[in-house]
N, C-alpha and C positions, 0 to 999 in steps of 0.2 A: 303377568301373573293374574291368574282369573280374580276374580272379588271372593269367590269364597274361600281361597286361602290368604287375603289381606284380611280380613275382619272377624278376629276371635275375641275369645274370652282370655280375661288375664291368665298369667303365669308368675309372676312375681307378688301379685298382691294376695295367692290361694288364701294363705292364712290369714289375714287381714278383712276379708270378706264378711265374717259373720259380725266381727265386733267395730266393724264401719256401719252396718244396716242397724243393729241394735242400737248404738246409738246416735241416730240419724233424727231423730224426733226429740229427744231430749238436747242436742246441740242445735234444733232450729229452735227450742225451745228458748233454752238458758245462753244463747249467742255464740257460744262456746265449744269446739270439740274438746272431746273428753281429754285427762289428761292420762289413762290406758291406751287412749290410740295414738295417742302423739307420741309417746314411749314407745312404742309399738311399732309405729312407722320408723321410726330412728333405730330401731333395733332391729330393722328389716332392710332389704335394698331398694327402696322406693327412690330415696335421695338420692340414690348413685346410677341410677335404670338410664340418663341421658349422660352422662360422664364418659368421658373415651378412656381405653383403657392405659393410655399414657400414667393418667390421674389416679389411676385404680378403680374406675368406675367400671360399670357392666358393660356400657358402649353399644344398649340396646338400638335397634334401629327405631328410628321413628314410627311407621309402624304398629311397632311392639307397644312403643308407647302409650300409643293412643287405644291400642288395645285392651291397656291397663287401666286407665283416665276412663274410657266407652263404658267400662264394666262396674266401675267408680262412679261414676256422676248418678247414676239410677240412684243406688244405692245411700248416698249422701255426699250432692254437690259440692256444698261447702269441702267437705275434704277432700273431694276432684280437686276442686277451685282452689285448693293451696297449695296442694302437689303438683299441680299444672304451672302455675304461679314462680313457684322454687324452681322446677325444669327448667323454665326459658331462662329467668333472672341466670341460674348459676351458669347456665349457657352463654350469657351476653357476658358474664364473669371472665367469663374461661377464655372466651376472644378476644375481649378488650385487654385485660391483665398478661395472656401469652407467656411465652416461654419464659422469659425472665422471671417469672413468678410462678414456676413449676410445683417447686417446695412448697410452696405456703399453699396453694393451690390443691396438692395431692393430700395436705393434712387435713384441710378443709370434707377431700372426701373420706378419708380413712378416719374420721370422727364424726360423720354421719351430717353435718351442721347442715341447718335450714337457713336459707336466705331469702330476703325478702327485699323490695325495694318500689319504697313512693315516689310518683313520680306523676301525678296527675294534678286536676285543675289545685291552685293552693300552694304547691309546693314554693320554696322559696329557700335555698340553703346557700350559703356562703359560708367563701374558705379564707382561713387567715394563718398565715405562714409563720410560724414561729420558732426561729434557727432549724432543726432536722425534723421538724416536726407541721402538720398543717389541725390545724382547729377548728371545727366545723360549728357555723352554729345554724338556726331557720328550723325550718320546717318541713319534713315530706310528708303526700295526704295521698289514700288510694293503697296504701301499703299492706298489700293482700300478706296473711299469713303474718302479720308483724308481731303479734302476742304469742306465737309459735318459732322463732326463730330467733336464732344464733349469731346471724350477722343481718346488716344491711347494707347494699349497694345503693350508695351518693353520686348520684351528680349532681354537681356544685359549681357554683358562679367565681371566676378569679379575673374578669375580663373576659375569657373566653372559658365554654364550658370543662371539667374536669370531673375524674370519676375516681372513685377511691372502693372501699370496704371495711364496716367499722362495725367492732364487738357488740350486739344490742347486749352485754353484760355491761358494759363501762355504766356506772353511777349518771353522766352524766346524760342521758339517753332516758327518755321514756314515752310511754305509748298510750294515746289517747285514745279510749273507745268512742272513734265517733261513727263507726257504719251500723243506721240505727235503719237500715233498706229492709224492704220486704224480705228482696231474694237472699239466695247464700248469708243468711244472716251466722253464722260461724267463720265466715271467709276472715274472720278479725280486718277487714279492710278497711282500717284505721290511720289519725296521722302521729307519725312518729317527729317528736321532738329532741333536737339537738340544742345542748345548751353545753357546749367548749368540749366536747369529747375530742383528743389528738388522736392522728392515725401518721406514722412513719410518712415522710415524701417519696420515700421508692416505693410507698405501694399508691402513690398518685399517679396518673394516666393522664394526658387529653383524650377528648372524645369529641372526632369529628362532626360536622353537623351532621351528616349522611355518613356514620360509620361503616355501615353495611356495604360501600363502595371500598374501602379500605382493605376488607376481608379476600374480595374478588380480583385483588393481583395477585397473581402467581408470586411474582417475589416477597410477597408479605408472608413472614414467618407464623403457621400458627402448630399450634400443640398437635391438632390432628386434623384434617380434608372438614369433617362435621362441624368444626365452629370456623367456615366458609360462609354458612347458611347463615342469614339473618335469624335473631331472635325473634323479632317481631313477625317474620314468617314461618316458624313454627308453630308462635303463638296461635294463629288465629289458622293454619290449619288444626291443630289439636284440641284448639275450641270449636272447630265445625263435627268434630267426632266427635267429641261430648255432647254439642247438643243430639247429633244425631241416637245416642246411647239413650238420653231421655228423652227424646220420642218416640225412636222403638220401646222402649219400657211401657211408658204413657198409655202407648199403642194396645200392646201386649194384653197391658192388664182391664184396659177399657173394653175391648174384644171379648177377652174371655167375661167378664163381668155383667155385658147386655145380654149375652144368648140367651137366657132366661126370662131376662125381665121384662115388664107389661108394661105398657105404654098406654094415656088416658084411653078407656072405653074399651079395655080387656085385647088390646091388639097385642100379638109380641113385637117389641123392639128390633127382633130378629129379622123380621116379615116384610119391614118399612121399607122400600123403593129409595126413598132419601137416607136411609140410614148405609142401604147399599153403598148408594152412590159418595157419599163422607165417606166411607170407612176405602173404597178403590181408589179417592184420591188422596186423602192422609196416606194411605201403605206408599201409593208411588212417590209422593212427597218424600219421605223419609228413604226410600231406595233411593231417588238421586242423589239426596242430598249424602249420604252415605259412602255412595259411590265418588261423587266431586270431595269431597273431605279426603277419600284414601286413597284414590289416584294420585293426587296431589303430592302425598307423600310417598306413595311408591317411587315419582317420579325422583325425589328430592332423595330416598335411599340409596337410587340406582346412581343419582350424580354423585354423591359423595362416596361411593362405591367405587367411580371410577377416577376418583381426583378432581373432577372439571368443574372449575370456579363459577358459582351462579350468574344471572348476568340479571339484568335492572326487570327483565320478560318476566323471567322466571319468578323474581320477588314479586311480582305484579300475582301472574298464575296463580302463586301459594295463596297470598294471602284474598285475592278473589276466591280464590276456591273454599279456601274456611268461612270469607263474609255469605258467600252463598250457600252455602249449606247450611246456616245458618238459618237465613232466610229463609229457607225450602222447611227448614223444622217448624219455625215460626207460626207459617201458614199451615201445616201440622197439627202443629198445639190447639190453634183456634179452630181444626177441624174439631178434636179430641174431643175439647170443653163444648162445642155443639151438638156432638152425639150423645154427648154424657147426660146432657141438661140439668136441672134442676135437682134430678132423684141423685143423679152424679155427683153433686155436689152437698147435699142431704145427709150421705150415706159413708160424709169422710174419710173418701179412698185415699193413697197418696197421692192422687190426682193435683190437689191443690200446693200443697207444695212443690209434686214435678213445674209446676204453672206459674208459682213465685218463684222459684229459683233461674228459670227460666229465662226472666226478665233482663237478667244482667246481661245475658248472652249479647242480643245483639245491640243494646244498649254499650258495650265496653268499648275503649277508644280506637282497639287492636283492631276488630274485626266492625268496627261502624261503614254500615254505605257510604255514607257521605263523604267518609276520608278516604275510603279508598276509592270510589269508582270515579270522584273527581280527579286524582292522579293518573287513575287508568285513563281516562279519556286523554289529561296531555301527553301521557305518553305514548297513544295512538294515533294522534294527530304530528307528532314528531318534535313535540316541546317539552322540555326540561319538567320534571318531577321536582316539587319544592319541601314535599315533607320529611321531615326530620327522620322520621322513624316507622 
């Protein structure tokens, strides 16, 4: 499929578009997205766009997704970043949990619920078994979207790791504002604390070190072909679209903004030889990185299209292909903010915000170089892959 029928403009979020921009500046503001759009979104199929349609969900393709997220992130990151956030989580849900957990699973979508789930540096949670029932207490840190959401997925220590999903309504549950970051300051990516909330033991799970090996036998039962795919390689494809969306934007609005403007000693900024030459390599920057972000998932639609279980390549592929694109934005960005200069930043475009929110990109654990392209290399040399996830 050529690139220019992969990379559109949303279709599910049409209506959601204006009152996501407007309040885009008042939620980097006050930390917070509004509580009109979080209504909003819940009253829309945002939450259910990666859901197969076993569950009732839309059973968008990936893609589509990212389509949606791309057109999103300009607009205001932070609520990219917690719709992106909830996709993958309810997706690593949907696989881990399986058919046994159909019902509970398909009410989850037909009541719209947000999930969310801490799982980075800090976390610390432990389970304690108490006759039909497990009691969780610790800590998860990192918990994108947790001030916004309806449940949380645990994994939890019992000797060997375990995953469950528990009501962020219970009393015993609550949520510390500690993401006090430049970027995505709305992302609420916060730690949530567990102090004795029960959740049933049929909705406990193990969860292997390397789940995502689990998924890729054929004889393992799942709900539908799409949660085959690893969670973590969606992720970090769907975050090389998004950054790509906010450097096209970046791009965009930087472009049209110098054609007019003077530069010291009455020159146009237009005219500049070096402005040339930034602005032809930012544009090809952002067309690769573009391109490597939605091949990646074309590639991953047509597999799950046709049944055939990922294999360890391919997880490698995806989620290379979102760290670099990634990267390719990166070096983008830093064209941007040196053609913009000074007056660029003077004249408080969204530039600087596009430019702090930015930051988390390739900073996240999902899409960082150093985790993955150190596994890519053992697994091109012909030695075992050790990371978790």
């Amino acid at each position: 499929m050529p690139r220019n029928e992969l990379v559109g403009e949303a279709r599910h979020a049409t209506d959601l578009l204006s009152l996501i921009e407007k309040q885009a500046n008042q939620a980097d503001a006050s930390r917070s997205i509004s509580d009109e759009l979080i209504t909003a979104i819940k009253e829309s199929d945002m939450l259910r766009l990666g859901t197969s349609v076993e569950l009732g969900g839309k059973d968008e393709t990936l893609v589509g997704i990212a389509n949606e997220l791309r057109t999103i992130t300009p607009l205001c990151t932070s609520t990219a970043w917690v719709l992106w956030n909830h996709t993958v989580l309810f997706h690593h849900t949907c696989a881990l949990l399986g058919p046994p957990h159909i019902d509970f699973l398909r009410e989850r979508v037909s009541n719209a619920d947000w999930f969310c789930q801490g799982a980075g540096a800090g976390t610390e949670v432990g389970g304690t078994r108490i006759e039909d029932k497990m009691q969780l207490n610790g800590v998860s840190a990192f918990a994108s979207g947790s001030r916004y959401a309806d449940w949380a997925a645990i994994i939890f220590n019992m000797g060997s790791p375990e995953f469950t999903v528990v009501d962020m309504m219970d009393p015993k549950i609550r949520v510390d504002p500690t993401w006090e970051a430049m970027s995505v300051r709305a992302s609420s990516t916060d730690h949530v604390y567990f102090d004795g909330p029960e959740v049933p033991i049929s909705r406990v799970v193990p969860i292997p070190f390397k789940d995502r090996e689990m998924y890729r036998t054929p004889d393992h039962p799942v709900i539908n072909p799409r949660y085959r795919e690893d969670w973590v390689a969606l992720s970090a494809m769907w975050l090389g679209a998004m950054a790509s969306g906010l450097a096209e934007a970046s791009f965009k609005e930087m472009a049209e903004g110098i054609k007019d403007r003077i530069a010291v000693f009455g020159t146009k900024m237009a005219e500049r030889q070096t402005i040339h030459v930034n602005l032809g390599r930012a544009r090809s920057l952002i067309n690769a990185a573009t391109d490597t972000a939605y091949n990646a998932l074309r590639e991953t639609d047509e597999r799950i299209a046709a049944k055939t279980p990922p294999t360890e390549q391919d997880y490698f592929r995806q989620t290379a292909g979102g760290m670099q694109a990634i990267l390719l934005c990166d070096e983008a960005m830093k064209l941007i903010q040196r053609i913009l200069g000074g007056n660029g930043l003077r004249e408080g475009t969204n530039f600087e915000r596009h430019f702090r929110d930015f930051q988390a990109m390739p900073l996240h654990i999902i899409s960082h170089v150093d985790r993955i392209t150190e596994q890519y290399g053992r697994l091109e040399l012909g030695l075992e892959t050790t990371n978790t996830f």
